[in-house]
ZADRENMAR-80709 format. One record per atom (N, C-alpha, C, O): y, z, x. Coordinates in steps of 0.05 Angstrom, whole numbers, padded with zeros to 5 digits, always signed. Atoms other than C-alpha are relative to their C-alpha. Last residue first. Example, Ala and Ser with C-alpha at 12.3 -4.5 7.8 and 13.67 -1.06 7.14 Angstrom:
-00024-00001-00016-00021+00143+00273+00022+00014-00015+00044+00018-00005-00024+00000+00018-00090+00156+00246+00024+00000+00018+00024+00013+00039
//
This chain:
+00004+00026-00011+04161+00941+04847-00017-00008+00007-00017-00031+00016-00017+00020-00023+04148+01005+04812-00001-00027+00009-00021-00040+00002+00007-00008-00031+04088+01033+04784+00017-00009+00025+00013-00014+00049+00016-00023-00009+04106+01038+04715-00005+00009+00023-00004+00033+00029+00024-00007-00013+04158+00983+04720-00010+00024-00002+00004+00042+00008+00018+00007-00028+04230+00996+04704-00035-00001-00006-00045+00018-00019+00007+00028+00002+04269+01000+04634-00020-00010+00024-00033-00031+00022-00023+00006+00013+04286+01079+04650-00023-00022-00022-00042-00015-00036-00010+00035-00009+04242+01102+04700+00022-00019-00020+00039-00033-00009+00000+00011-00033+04245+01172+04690+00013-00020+00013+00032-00024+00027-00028-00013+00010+04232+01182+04609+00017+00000+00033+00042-00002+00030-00017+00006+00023+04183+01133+04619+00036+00016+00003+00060+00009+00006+00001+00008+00023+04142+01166+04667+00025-00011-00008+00046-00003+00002-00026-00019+00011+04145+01146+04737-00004-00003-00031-00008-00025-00042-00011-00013+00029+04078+01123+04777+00025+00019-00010+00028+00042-00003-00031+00007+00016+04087+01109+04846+00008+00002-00021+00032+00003-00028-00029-00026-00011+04028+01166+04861+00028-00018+00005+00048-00006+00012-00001-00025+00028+03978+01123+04815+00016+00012+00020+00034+00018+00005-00020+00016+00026+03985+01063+04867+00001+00014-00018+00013+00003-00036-00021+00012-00013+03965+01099+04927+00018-00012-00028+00041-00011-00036-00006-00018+00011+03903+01125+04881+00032-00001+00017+00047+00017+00010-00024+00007+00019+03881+01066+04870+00022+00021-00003+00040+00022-00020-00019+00031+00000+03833+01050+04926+00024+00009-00015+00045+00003-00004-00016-00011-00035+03812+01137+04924+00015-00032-00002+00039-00031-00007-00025-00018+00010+03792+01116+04842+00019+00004+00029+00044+00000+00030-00018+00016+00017+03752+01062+04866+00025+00009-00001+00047+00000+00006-00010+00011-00017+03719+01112+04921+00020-00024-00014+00039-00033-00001-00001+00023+00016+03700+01166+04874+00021-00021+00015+00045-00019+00013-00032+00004+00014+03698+01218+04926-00016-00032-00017-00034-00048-00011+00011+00016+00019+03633+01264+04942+00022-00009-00014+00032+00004-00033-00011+00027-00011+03657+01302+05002-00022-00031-00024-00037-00050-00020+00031+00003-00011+03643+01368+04970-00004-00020+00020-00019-00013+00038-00005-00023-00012+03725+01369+04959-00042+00004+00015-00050+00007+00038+00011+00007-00025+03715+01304+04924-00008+00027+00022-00029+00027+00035+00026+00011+00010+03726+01329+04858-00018-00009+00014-00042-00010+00010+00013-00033+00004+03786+01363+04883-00025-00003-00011-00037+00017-00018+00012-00022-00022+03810+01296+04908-00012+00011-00007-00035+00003-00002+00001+00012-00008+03817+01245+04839-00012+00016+00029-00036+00014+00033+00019+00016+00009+03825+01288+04787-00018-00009+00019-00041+00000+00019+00022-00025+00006+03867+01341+04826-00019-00023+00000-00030-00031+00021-00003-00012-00031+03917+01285+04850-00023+00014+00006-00036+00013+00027+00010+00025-00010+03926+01259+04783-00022+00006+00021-00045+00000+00020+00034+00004+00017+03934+01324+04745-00016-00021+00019-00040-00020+00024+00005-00016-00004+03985+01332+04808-00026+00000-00026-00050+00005-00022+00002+00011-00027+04018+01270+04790-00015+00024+00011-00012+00016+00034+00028+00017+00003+04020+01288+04719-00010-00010+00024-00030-00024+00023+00026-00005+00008+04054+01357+04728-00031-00024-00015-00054-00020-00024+00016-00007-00016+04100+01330+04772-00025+00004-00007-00046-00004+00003+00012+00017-00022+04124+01280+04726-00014+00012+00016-00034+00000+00023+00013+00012+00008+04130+01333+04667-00013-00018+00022-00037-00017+00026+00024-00014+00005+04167+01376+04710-00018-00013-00005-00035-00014+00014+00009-00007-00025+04222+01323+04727-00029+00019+00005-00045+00013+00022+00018+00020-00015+04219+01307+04653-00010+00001+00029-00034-00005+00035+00021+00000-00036+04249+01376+04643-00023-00031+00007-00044-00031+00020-00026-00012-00020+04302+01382+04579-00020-00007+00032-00011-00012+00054-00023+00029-00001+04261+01320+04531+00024+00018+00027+00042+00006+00040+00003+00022-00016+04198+01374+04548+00027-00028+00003+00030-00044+00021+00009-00004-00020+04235+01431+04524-00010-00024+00026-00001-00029+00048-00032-00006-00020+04265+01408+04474+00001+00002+00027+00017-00007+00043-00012+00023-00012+04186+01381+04446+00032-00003+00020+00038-00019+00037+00019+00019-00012+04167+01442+04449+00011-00016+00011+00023-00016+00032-00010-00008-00025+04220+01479+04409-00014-00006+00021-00003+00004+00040-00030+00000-00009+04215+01423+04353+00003+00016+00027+00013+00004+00046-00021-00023+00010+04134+01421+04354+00034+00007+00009+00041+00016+00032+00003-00026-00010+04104+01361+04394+00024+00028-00021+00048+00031-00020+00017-00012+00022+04095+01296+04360+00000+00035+00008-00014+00051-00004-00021-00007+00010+04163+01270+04406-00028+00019-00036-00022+00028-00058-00017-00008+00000+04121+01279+04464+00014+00008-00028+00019+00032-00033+00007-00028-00017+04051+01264+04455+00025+00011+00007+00020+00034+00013+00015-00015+00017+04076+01210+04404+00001+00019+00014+00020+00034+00010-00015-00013+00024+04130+01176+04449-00012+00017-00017+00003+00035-00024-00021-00033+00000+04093+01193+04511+00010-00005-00024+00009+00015-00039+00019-00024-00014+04026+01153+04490+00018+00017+00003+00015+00040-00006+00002-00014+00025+04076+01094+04460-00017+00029+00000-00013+00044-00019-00019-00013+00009+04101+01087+04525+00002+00004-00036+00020+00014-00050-00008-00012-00015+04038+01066+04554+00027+00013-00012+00026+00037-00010+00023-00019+00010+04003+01024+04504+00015+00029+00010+00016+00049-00005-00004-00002+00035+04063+00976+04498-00018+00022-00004-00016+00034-00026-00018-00020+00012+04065+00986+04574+00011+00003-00021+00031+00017-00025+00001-00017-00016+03995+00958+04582+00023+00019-00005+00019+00041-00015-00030-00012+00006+03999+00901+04548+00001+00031+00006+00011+00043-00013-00015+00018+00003+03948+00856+04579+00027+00014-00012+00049+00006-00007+00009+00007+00025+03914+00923+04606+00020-00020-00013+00043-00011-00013-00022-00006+00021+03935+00944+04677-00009-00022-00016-00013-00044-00006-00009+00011+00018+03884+00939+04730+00010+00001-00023-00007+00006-00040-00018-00009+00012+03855+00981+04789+00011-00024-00021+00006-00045-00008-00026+00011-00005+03794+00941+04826+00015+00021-00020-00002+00031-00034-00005-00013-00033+03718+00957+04838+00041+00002+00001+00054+00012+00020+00011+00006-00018+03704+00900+04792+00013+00014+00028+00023+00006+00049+00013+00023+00010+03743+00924+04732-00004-00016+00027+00016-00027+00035+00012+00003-00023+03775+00997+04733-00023-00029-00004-00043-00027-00020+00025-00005-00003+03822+01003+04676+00004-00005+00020+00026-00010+00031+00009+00017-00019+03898+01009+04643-00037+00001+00006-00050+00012-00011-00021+00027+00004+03933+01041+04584-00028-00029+00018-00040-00049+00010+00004+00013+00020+03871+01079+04584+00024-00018-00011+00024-00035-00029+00029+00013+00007+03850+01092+04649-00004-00005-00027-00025-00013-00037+00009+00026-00025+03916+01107+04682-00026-00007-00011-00037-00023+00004-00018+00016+00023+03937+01150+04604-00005-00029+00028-00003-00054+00025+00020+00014+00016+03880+01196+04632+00013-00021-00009-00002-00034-00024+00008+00021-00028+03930+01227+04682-00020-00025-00012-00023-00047-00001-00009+00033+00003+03955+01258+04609-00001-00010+00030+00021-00018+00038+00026+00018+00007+03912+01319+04636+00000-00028-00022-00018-00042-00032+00020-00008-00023+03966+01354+04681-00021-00015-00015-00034-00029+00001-00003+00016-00011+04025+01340+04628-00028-00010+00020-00035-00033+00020-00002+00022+00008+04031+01402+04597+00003-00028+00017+00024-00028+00029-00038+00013+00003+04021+01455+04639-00014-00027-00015-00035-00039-00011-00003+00005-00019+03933+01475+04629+00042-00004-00009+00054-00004-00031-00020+00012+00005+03896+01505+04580+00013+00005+00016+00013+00028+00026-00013-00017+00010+03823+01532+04598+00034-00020-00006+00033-00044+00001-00001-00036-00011+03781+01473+04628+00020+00020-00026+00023+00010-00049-00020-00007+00001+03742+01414+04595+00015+00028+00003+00008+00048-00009-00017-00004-00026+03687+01402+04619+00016+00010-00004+00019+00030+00010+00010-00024-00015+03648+01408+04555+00009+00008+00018+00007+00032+00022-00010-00016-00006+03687+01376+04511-00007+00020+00008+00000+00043+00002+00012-00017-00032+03644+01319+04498+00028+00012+00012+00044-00002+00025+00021-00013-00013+03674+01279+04437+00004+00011+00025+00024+00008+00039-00010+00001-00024+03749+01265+04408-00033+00014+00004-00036+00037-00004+00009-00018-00007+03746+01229+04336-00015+00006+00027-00032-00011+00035+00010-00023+00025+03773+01190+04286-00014+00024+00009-00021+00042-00005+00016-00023-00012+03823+01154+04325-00017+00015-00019-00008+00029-00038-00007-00031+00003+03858+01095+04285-00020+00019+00011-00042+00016+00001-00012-00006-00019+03851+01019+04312-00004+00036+00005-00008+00049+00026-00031+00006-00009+03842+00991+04245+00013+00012+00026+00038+00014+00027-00008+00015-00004+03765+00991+04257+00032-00013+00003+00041-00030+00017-00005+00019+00026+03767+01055+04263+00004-00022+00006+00020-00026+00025-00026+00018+00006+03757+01098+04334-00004-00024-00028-00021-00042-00024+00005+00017+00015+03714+01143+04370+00023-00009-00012+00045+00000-00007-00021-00007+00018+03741+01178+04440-00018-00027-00024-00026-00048-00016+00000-00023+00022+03689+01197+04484+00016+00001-00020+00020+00022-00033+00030+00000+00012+03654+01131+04504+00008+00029-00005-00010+00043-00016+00011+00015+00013+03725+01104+04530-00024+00009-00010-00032-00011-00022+00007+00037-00009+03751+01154+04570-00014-00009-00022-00027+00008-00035-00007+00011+00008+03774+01235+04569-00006-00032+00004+00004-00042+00024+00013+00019-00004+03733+01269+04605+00002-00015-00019-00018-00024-00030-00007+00003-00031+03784+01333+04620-00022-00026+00006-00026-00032+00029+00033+00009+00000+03807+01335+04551-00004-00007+00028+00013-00019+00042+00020+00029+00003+03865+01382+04552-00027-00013+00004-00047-00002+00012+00035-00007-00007+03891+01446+04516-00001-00037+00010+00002-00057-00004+00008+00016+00020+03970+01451+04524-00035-00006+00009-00046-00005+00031+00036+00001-00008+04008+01505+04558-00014-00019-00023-00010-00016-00047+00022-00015+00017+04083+01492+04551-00027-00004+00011-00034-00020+00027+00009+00019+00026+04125+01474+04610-00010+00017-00011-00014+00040-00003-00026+00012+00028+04173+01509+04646-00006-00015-00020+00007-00024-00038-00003-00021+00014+04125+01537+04700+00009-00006-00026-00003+00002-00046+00023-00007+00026+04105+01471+04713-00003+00016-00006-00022+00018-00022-00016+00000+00017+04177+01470+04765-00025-00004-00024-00014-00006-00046-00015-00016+00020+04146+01513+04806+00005-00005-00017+00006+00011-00034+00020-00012+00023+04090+01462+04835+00017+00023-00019+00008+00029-00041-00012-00001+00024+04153+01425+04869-00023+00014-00024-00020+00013-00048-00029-00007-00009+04135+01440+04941+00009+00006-00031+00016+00028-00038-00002-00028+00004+04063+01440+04918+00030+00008+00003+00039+00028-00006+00010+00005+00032+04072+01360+04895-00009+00050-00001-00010+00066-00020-00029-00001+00022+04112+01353+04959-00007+00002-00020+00010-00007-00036-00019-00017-00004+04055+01375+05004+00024+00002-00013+00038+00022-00015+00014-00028-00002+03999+01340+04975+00026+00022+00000+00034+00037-00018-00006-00003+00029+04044+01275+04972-00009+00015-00003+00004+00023-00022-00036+00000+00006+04052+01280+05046+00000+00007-00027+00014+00026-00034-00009-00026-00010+03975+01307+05056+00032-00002-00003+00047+00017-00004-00022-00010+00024+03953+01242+05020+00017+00025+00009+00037+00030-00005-00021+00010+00000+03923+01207+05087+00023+00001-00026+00043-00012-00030-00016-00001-00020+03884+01269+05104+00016-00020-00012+00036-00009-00023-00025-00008+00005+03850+01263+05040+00006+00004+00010+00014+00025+00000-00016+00004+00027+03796+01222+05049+00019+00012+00000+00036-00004+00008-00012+00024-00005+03784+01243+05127+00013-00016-00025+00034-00028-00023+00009+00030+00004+03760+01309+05104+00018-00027+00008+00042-00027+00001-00009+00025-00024+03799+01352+05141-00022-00012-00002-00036-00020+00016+00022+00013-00003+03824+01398+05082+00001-00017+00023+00021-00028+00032+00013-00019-00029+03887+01455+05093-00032-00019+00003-00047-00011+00021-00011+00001-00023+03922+01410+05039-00009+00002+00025-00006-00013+00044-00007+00026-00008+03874+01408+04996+00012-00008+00022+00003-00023+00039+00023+00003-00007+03866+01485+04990-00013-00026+00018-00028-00027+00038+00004-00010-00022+03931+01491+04984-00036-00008+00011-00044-00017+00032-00015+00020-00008+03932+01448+04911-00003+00009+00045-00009-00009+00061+00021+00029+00000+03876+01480+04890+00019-00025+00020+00014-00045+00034+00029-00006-00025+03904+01553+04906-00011-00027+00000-00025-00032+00019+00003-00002-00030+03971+01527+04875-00021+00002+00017-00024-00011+00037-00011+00026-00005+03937+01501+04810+00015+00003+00024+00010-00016+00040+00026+00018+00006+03895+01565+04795+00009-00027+00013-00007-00037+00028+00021-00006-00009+03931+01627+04807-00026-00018+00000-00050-00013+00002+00009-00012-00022+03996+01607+04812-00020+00011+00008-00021+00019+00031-00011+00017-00024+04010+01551+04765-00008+00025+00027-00016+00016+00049+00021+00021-00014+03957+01590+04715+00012-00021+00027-00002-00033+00043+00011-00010-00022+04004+01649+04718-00029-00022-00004-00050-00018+00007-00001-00015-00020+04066+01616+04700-00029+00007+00018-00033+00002+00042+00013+00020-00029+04047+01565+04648-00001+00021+00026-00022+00022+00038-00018+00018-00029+04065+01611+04594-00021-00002+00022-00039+00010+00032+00005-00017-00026+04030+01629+04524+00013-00020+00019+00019-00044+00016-00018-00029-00004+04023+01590+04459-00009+00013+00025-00033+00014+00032+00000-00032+00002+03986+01528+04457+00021+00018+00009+00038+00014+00027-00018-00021-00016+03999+01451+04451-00003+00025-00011+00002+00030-00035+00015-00018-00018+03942+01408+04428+00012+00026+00015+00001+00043+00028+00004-00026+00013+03970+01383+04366-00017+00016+00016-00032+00034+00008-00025-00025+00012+04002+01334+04399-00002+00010-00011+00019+00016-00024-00005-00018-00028+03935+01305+04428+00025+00016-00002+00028+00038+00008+00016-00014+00003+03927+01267+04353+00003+00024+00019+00004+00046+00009-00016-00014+00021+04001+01228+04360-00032+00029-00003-00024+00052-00003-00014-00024+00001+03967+01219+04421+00016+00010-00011+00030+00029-00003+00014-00011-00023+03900+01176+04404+00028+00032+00007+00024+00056+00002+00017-00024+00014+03937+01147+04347-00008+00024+00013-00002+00047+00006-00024-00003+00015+03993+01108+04386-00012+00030-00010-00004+00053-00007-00015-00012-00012+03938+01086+04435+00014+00019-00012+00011+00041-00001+00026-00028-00002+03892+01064+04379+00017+00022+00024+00016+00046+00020+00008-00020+00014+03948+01029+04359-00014+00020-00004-00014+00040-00017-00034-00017+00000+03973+01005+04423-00005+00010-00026+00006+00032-00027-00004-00021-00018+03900+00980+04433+00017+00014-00011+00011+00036-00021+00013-00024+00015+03903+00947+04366-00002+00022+00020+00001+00045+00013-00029-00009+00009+03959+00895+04399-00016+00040-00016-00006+00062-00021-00011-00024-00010+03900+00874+04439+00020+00020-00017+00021+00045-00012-00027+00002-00016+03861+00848+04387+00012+00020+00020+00010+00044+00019-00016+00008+00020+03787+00862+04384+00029-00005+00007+00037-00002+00031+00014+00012+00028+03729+00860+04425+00019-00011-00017+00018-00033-00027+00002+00027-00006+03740+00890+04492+00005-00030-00021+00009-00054-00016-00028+00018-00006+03774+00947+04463-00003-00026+00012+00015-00043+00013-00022+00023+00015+03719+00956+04411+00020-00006+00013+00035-00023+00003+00011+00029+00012+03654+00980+04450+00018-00011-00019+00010-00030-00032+00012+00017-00015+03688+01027+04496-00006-00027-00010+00001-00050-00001-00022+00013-00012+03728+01061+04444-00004-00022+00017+00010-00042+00015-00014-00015-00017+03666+01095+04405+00023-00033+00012+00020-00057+00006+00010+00002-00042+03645+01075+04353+00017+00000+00012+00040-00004+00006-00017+00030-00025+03668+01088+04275-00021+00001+00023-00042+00013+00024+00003+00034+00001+03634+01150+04247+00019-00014+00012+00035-00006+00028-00029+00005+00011+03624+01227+04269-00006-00032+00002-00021-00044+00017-00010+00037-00013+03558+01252+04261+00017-00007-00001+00026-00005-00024-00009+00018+00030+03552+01334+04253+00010-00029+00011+00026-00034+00030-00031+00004+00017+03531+01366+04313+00002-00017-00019-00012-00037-00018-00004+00007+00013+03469+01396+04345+00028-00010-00007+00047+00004+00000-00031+00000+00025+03454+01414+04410+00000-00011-00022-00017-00029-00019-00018+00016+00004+03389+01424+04442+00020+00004-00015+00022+00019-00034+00011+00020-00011+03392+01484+04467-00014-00011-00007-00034+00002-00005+00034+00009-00004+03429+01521+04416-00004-00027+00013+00006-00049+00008+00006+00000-00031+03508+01541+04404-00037+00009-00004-00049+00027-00015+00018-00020+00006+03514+01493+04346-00005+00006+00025-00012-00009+00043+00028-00001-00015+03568+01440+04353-00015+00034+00007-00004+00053+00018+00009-00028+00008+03619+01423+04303-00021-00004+00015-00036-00023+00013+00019+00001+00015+03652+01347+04326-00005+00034+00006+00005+00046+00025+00031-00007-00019+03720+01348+04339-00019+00000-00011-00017+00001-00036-00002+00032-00030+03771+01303+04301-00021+00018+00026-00032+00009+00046+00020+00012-00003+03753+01356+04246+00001-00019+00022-00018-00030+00032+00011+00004+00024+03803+01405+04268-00027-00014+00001-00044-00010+00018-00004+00024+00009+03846+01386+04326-00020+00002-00032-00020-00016-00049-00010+00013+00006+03867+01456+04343+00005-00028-00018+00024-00033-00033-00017-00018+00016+03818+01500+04323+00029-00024+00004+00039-00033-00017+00004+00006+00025+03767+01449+04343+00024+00018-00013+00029+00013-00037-00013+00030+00002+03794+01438+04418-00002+00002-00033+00016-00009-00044-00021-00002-00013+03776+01517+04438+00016-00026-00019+00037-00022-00031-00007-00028+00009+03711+01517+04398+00034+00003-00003+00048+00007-00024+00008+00010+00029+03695+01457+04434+00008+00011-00027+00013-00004-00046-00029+00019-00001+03715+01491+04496+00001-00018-00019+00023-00030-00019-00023-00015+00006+03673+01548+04481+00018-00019+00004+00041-00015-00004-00011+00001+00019+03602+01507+04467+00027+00004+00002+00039-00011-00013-00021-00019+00014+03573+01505+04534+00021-00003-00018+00042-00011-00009-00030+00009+00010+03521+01459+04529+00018+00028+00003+00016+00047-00013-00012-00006+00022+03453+01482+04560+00035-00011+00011+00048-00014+00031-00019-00031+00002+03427+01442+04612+00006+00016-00019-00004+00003-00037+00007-00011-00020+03388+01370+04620-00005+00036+00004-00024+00050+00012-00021+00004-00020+03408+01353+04544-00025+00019+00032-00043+00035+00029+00016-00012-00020+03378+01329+04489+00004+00000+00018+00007-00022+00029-00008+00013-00028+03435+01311+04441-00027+00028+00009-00030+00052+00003+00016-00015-00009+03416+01314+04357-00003-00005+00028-00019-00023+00033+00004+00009-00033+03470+01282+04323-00023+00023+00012-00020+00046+00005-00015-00024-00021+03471+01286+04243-00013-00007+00030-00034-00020+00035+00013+00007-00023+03462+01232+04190+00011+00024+00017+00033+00034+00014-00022-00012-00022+03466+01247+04122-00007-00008+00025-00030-00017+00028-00023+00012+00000+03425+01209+04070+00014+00008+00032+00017-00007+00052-00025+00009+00017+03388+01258+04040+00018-00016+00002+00036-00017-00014+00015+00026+00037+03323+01246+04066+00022+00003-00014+00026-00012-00033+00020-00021+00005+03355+01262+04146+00003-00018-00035+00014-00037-00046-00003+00002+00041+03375+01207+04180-00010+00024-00007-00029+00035+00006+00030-00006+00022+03373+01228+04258+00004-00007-00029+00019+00008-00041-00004-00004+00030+03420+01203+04311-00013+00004-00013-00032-00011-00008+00017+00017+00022+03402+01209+04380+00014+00017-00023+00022+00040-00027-00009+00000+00013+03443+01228+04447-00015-00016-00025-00017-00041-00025+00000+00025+00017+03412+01235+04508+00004+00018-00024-00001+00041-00027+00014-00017+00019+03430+01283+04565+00003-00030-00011+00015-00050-00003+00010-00022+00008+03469+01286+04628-00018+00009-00021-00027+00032-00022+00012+00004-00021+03502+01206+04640-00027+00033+00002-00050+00027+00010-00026-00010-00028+03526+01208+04576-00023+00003+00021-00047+00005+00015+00004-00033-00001+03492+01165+04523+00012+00010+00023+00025-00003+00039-00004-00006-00033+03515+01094+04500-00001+00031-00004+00009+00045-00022+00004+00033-00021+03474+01059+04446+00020+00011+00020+00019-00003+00040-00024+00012-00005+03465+01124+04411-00002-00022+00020-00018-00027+00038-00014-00008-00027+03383+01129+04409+00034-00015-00011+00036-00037-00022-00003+00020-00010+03352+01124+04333+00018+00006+00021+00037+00020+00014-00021-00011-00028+03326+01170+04290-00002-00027+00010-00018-00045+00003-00003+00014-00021+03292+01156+04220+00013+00024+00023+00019+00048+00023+00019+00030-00008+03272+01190+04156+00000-00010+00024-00023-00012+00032-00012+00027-00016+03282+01263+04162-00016-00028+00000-00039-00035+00008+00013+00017-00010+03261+01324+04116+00017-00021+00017+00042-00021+00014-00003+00016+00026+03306+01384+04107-00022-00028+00018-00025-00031+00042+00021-00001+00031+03300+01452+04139+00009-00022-00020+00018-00017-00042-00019-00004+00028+03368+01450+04179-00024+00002-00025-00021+00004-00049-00023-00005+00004+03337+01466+04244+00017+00001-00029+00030+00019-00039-00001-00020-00010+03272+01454+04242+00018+00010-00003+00015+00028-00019+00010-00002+00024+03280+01382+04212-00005+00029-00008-00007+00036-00031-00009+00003+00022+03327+01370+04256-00013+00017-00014-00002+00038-00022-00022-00026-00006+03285+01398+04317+00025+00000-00025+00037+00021-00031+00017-00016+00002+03227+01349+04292+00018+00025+00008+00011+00047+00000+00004-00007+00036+03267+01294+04279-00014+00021+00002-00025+00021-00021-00027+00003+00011+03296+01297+04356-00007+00003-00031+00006+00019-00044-00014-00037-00001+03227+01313+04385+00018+00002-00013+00016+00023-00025+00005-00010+00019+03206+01244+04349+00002+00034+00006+00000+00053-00009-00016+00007+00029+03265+01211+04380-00019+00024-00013-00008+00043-00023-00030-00021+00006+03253+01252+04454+00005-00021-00036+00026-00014-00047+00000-00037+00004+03176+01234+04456+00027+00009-00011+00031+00024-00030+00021-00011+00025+03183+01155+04433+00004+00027+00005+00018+00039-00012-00022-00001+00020+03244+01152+04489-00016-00003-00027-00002+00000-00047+00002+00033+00004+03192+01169+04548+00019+00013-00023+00024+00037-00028-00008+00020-00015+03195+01237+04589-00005-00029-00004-00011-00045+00014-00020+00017+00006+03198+01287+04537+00015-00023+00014+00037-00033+00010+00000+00003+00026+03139+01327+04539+00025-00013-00012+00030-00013-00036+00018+00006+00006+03134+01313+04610+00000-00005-00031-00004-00027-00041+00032-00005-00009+03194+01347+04628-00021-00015-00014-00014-00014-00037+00007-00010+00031+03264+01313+04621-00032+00007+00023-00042+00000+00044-00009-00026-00002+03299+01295+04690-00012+00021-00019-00009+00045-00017+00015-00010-00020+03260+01237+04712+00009+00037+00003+00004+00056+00018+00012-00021+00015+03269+01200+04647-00009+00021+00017-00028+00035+00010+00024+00006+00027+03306+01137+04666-00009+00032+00000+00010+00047+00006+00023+00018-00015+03364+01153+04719-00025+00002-00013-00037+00021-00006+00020-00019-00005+03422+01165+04670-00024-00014+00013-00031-00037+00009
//
């Protein structure tokens, strides 16, 4: 965030927004507060402070640019339960504190091998994301038009994907056949918290996140957490496909018996529909002509990707 130029006056230094922050607590739930103190990483949109209150408790108190829209929060909590945080529809937000830290500040830190646990955890958790209802009329009224849309662009960025553009609508039928599954669409390191043994405890900022999508379409996220972005560059994580094929075994084989049949009958589906999450991510975001130019470097090398069930024993990204 660019220091304080977005807040008004009465909250443009980080003294105003803590003691606004115990003062909307204290408002809010009617109980005194001893401290506050800034999350040590906040989202690019709003700041994020913790408050003590005199009992002990700690609860989040995010001062944000905008209002929050709550419903996809809503959306994610029925499924995952407490692994979301409860957020109060009121500008500012409230929510209940979730513990550990976030992902960011332990995979540098600790063993790798814990990745693949936190990995392991992460989508044995996301397999309880799968919803009822058919893919059908979101592949044609939401994910064809995006995908056409692309196509028919003459931005100079995506002119040179228009092959893989065109064979990723060719085959957009076959994500009929999947299940509809809710996903996180800002999925990364500073939203997912995490135990010191590795274990997930809990999936923040689900505000973006759209309506429920084909299965598959928002595991594109599994390129930025098997792997990273580290001086401008693409890079696969010292164990990378230990992280990586433990992500489908859970998110796959954690999926409800007639589910999961489904997905072990159509991998072909599945592939499209991550290559096409990909695709989205990465273009349709640009579509303003505002491209994440790292991501555009890598994105040659995210469309050799084969899952698992695919490639056999091979390479993620091929030779």
């Amino acid at each position: 965030m660019d220091g304080e130029k977005e807040f008004p006056p009465s909250l443009n230094t980080a003294a105003k927004q803590l003691r606004k922050a115990r003062a909307l607590a204290e408002a809010h739930l009617q109980t005194p507060t001893k401290r506050a103190r800034f999350l040590k990483v906040s989202g690019m949109f709003s700041k994020t402070v913790i408050v003590t209150l005199a009992t002990g408790v700690e609860v989040v108190v995010q001062l944000r640019y905008e209002r929050l829209d709550i419903a996809p929060f809503e959306r994610a909590r029925k499924l995952l339960g407490d692994l979301v945080p409860k957020a109060a529809d009121l500008w500012p937000v409230y929510m209940n504190c979730m513990p550990g830290v976030c992902w960011l500040e332990r995979s540098g830190r600790w063993d790798p091998q814990l990745n693949v646990v936190f990995t392991r955890s992460l989508a044995r958790a996301l397999s309880r994301c799968y919803v009822d209802g058919s893919s059908a009329e979101v592949v044609e009224c939401t994910i064809r038009p995006k995908l056409e849309k692309l196509l028919s662009s003459e931005q100079e960025e995506i002119k040179p994907f228009r092959s893989a553009i065109q064979g990723l609508l060719d085959d957009v039928h076959r994500l009929e056949k999947l299940p509809l599954f809710q996903s996180h669409l800002d999925l990364n390191g500073m939203n997912i918290m995490v135990l010191e043994t590795g274990e997930v405890f809990g999936l923040l900022d689900w505000e973006l996140s759209p309506l429920p999508d084909p299965f598959g379409m928002g595991c594109h996220r599994l390129h930025t957490i098997a792997g990273e972005f580290s001086c401008g560059e693409y890079e696969e994580r010292e164990n990378y496909q230990e992280m990586e094929r433990a992500f489908w075994e859970e998110i796959v084989g954690g999926a409800p018996q007639p589910i999961r049949k489904t997905l072990e009958d159509n991998p072909e589906a599945i592939q499209t529909s991550f290559m096409i999450g990909t695709v989205l991510d990465i273009l349709d975001t640009g579509v303003e002509g505002r491209f994440n130019k790292v991501a555009l470097r890598a994105l040659p090398r995210f469309l050799k990707y084969r899952i698992p069930a695919l490639r056999g024993d091979g390479p993620p990204y091929g030779s």
